[in-house]
C-alpha positions in Angstrom: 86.0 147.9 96.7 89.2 149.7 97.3 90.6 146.8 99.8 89.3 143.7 97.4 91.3 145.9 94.3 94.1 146.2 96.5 94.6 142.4 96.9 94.0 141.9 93.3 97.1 144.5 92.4 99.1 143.0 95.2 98.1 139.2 93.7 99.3 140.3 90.4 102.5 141.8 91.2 103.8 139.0 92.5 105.3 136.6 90.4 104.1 133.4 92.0 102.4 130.8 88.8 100.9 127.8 89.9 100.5 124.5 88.4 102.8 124.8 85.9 103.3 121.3 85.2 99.0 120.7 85.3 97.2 118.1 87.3 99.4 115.6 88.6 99.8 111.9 87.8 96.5 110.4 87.4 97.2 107.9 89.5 98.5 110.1 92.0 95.3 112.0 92.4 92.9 108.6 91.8 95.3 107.5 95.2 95.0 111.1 97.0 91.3 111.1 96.5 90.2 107.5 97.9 92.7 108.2 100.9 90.9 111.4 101.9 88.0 109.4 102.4 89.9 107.8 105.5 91.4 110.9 106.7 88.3 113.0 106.6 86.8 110.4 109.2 87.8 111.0 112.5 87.2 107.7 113.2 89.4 106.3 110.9 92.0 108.6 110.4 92.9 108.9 114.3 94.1 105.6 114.6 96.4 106.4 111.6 98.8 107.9 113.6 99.6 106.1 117.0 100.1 107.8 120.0 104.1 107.4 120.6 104.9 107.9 116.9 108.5 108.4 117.0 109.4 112.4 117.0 113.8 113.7 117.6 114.4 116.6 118.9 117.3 117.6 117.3 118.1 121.3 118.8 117.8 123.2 122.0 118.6 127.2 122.2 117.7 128.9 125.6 117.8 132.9 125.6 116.8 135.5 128.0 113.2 135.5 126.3 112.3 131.9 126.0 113.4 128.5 124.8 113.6 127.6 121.1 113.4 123.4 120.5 114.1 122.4 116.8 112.5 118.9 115.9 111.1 116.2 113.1 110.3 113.2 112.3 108.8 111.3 109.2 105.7 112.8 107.6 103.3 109.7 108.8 101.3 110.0 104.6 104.8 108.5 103.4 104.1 105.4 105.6 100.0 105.2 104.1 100.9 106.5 100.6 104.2 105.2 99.7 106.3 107.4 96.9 103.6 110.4 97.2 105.5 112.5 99.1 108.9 114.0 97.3 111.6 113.1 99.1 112.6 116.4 100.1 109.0 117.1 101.9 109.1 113.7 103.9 111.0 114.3 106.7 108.3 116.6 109.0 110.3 120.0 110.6 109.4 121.8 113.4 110.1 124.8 116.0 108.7 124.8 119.7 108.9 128.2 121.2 108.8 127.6 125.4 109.1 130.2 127.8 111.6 130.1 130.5 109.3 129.4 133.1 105.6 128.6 132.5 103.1 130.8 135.2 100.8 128.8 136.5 99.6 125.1 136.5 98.7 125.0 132.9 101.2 124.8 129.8 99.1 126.1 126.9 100.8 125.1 123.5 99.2 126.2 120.1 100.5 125.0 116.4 100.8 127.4 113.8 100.5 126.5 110.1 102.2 128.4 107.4 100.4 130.4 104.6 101.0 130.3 101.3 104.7 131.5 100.5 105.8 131.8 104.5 109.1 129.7 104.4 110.6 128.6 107.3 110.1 129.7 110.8 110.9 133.0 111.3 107.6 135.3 110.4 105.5 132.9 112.7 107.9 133.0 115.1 108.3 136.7 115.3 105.2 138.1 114.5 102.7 135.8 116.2 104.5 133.0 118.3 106.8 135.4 120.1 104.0 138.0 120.7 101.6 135.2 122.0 104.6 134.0 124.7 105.2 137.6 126.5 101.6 138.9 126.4 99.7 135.1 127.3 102.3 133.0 128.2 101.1 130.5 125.3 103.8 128.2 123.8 103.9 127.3 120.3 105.1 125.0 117.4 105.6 125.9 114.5 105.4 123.2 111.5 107.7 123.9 108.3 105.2 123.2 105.3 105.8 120.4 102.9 106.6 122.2 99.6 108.6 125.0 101.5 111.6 125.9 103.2 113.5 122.9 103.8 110.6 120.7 102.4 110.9 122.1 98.8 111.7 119.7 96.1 115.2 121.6 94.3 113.5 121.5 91.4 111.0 123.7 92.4 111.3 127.9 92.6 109.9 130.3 95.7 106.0 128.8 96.5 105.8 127.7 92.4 103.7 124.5 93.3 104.0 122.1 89.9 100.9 120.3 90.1 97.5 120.6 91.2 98.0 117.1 93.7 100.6 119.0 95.3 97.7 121.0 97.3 96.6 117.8 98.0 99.7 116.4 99.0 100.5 119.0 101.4 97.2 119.2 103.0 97.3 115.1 104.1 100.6 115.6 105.2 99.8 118.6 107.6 96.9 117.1 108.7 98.7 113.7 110.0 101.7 115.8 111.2 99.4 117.7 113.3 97.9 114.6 115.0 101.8 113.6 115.4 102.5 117.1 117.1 99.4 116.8 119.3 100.2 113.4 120.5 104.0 114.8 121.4 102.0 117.9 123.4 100.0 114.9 125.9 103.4 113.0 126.2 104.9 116.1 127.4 102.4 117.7 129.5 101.3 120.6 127.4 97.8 121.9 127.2 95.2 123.0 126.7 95.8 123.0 123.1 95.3 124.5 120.3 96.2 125.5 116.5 95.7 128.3 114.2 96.9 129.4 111.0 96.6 132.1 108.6 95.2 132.1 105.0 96.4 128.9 103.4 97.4 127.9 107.4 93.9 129.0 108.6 92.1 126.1 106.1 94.7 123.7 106.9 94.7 124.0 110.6 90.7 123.6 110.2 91.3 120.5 108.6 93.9 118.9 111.1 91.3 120.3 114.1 88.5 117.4 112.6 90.5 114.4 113.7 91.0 115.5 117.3 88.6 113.5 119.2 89.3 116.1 122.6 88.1 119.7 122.7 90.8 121.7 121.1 91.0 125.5 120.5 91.1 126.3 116.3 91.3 129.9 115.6 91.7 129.5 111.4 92.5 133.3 110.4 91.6 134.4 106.4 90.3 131.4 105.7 86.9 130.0 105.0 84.7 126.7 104.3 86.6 125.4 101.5 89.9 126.0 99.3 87.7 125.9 96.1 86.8 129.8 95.6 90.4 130.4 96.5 92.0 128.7 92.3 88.5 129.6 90.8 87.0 132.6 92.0 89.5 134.5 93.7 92.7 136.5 92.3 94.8 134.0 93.0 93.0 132.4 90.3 94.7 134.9 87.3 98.1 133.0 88.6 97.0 129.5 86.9 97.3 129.0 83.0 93.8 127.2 82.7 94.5 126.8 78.8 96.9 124.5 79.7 95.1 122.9 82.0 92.2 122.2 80.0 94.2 120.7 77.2 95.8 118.4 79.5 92.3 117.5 80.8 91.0 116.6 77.3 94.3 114.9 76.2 94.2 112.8 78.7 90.9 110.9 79.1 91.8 109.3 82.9 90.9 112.8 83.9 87.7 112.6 82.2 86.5 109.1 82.7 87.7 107.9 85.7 88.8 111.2 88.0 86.2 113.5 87.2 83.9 110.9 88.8 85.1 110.7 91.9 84.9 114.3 92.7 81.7 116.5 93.4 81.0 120.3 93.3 78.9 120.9 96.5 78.4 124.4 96.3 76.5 126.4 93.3 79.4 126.6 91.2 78.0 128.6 88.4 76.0 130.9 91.0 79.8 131.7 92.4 80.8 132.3 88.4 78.6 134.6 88.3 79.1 136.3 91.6 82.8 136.3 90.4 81.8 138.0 86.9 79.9 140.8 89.1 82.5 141.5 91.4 86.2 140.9 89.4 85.1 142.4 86.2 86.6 145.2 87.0 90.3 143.6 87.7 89.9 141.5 85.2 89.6 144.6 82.6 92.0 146.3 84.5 94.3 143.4 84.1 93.8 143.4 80.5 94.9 146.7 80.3 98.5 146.7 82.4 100.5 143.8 81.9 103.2 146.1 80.4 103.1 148.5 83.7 102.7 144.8 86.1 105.9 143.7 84.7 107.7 147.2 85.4 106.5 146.3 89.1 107.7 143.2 88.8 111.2 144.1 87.9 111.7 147.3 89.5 109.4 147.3 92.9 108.0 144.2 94.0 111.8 142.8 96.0 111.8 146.1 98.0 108.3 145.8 98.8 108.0 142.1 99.4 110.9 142.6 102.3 108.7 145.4 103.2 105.8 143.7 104.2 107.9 140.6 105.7 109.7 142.8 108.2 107.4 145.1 109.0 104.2 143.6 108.6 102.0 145.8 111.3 103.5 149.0 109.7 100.8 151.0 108.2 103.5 152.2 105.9 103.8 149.0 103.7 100.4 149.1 103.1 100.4 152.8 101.6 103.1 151.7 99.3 101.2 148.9 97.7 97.7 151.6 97.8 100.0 153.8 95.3 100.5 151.3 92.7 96.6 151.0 92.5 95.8 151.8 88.9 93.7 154.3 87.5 90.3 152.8 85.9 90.2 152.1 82.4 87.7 154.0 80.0 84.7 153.0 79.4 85.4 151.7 76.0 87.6 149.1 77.1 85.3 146.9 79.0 85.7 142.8 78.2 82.5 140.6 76.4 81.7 138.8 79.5 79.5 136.6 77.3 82.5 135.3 75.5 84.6 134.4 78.9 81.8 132.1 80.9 84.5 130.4 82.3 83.5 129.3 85.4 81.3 127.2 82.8 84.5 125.2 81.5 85.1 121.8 81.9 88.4 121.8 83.5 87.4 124.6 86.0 84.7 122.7 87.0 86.9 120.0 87.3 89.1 122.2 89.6 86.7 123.2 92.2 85.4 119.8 92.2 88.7 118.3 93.1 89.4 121.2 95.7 85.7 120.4 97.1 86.4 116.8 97.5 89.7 117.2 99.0 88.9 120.8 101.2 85.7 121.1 102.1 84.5 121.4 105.2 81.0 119.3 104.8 83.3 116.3 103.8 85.0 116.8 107.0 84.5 115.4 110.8 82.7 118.4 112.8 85.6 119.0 115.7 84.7 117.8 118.8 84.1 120.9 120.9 82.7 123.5 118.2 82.1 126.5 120.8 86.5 126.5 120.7 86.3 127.7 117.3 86.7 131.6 116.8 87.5 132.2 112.5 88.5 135.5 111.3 87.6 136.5 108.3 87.8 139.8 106.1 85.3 141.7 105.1 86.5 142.2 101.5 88.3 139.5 101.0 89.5 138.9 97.2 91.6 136.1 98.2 89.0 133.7 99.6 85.8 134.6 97.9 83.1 133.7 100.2 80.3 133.9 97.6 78.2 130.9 96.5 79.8 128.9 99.5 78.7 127.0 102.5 78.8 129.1 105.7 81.4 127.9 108.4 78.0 128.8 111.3 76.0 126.1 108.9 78.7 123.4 109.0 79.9 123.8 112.5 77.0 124.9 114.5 78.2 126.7 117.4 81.4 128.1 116.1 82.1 132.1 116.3 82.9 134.1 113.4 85.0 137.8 113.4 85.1 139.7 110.8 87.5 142.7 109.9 86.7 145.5 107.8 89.4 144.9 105.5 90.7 143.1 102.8 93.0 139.8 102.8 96.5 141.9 102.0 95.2 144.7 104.6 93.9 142.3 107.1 98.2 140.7 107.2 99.9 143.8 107.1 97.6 145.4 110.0 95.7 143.6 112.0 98.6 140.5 113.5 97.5 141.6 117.0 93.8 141.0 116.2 94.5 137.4 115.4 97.0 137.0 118.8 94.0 138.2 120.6 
């Protein structure tokens, strides 16, 4: 598929490498994994967060378009999981974007969450938050990630995350900071409410919409039933050095014999391995054969058309630069011994999407409370978040609408923003 290839070249020309540093402290992720037992309860993870938790608001800039509040307060999973959160990511920072005068009775307010790599506030602001206040009069907050922007540790370069409990880390932050943002809505008279999110920001703000007990609006955009497919069957999965991985998994045995058991696979993992093998061969050979020409993109290309598709990300235009680096295919006599890759059989990727499961899956998750406020959109050929050998969101949430476009994750950013406003 031309648009699935596209977000595999895209994936690939970026220099993003994740998990660098491998798994995380043991007892980091042995803490991480008993706690989202109590925050994937709504029942015991809405009490975590009371509902006058102490928020500043630190900013105020009116102009002739709206109102622009800058706030934050302490990330609440600092306060339940003492010395988790780096320092740098504790403090919670956020944007409110009002207008100057609300029409009507109602003061709708939505949260956006970031997706991977969107630092800071301004491509939310701009592309979707602004947009939302002229044509709907919707207002909108929009939460800095933990990990980026003004939450990421110095040590740490661009969206480079060092360990695999960072994922983990950021997603029971977002979620508690969400519950903290929603409270702050009530207390100030906004609603109805809502939250959304693209990508990365789509599976998060699912996650935060569980431990709402009201009906609230979740419109998760490129995202799907679990993070899983997303580090083991998807491109973003070429971006991870499993060698490493697996040899800190088998040098360490606290990954084998006690964290291994706590997790569970709960989709057909080797079913998806094999869908994977069916449908990424083709990169994967392509891959294989130009590493030397990806890192000519890399140092010549990919700056100019990063900025590309940050400042003009519904221009046609940046798409048709990334379709010319599309490579030709490689001959025939080229092709990889699938027989001799059956990774999605290793140990430590199994390991993986067990620990992404247990953390990110919706079926471990609260259903929200009104599911007929739910509208995903997905894309068709999505190479990003394989969909393959995975639980449907219509099976989990009964009652919940799904969109799709007929395009791939990459094309589905650059062109189709003012399909997720609407």
């Amino acid at each position: 598929m031309v648009k699935s290839k596209l977000d595999s070249i895209y994936r690939r020309m970026l220099i993003t490498r994740f998990f660098e540093r491998g798994w995380g402290k043991p007892e980091n992720l042995q803490r991480l994994f008993q706690f989202r037992k109590i925050i994937s309860q709504r029942s015991t993870c809405f009490p975590l967060v009371p509902k006058d938790y102490p928020v500043e608001i630190v900013k105020e800039e009116k102009s002739p378009d709206c109102i622009i509040l800058e706030g934050k307060f302490l990330t609440p999973l600092e306060l339940h999981l003492p010395g988790i959160v780096p320092k740098a990511a504790q403090d919670a920072h956020f944007q409110v974007v009002l207008p100057n005068k609300w029409n009507g009775k109602t003061k709708p307010m939505c949260i956006h969450l970031a997706g991977t790599g969107d630092h800071f506030f301004w491509r939310r602001r701009n592309l979707i938050a602004k947009p939302l206040l002229k044509e709907a009069n919707i207002g909108a907050i929009i939460l800095e990630n933990p990990f980026y922007g003004t939450r990421k540790p110095d040590n740490q370069v661009r969206s480079n995350l060092h360990n695999v409990s960072d994922i983990f880390v950021m997603g029971g932050c977002l979620v508690l900071e969400c519950l903290v943002l929603l409270h702050w809505c009530e207390r100030n008279g906004f609603g109805p409410l809502g939250i959304t999110g693209l990508s990365m920001g789509g599976h998060m703000a699912s996650l935060a919409a569980t431990n709402w007990p009201k009906p609230l609006v979740l419109v998760p955009c490129l995202s799907w039933s679990t993070a899983s497919t997303v580090f083991t069957t998807g491109v973003m999965s070429q971006s991870i050095n499993w060698d490493m991985l697996e040899m800190q998994y088998y040098s360490d045995g606290k990954y084998r014999e006690r964290l291994s058991k706590m997790v569970t696979v709960i989709d057909d993992a080797f079913t998806a391995g094999q869908t994977f093998i069916k449908n990424f061969n083709q990169s994967l050979i392509e891959l294989k054969k130009d590493i030397t020409y990806t890192k000519m993109m890399q140092r010549g290309k990919i700056s100019g058309i990063e900025g590309n598709l940050e400042k003009n990300s519904d221009d046609s235009n940046s798409l048709t630069m990334l379709m010319e680096l599309i490579l030709p295919k490689p001959s025939s006599e080229e092709k990889i011994d699938i027989t001799k890759i059956n990774w999605w059989e290793r140990e430590a990727l199994q390991f993986m999407r067990g620990m992404m499961d247990e953390c990110t899956h919706l079926k471990n998750f609260s259903v929200p409370k009104e599911t007929s406020l739910i509208i995903a959109v997905c894309a068709k050929d999505d190479a990003y978040v394989p969909r393959d050998g995975c639980t449907s969101l219509e099976e989990i949430w009964p009652g919940a609408e799904i969109r799709y476009l007929d395009a791939g994750h990459v094309s589905a950013y650059v062109l189709h923003q003012k399909l997720f406003r609407a």
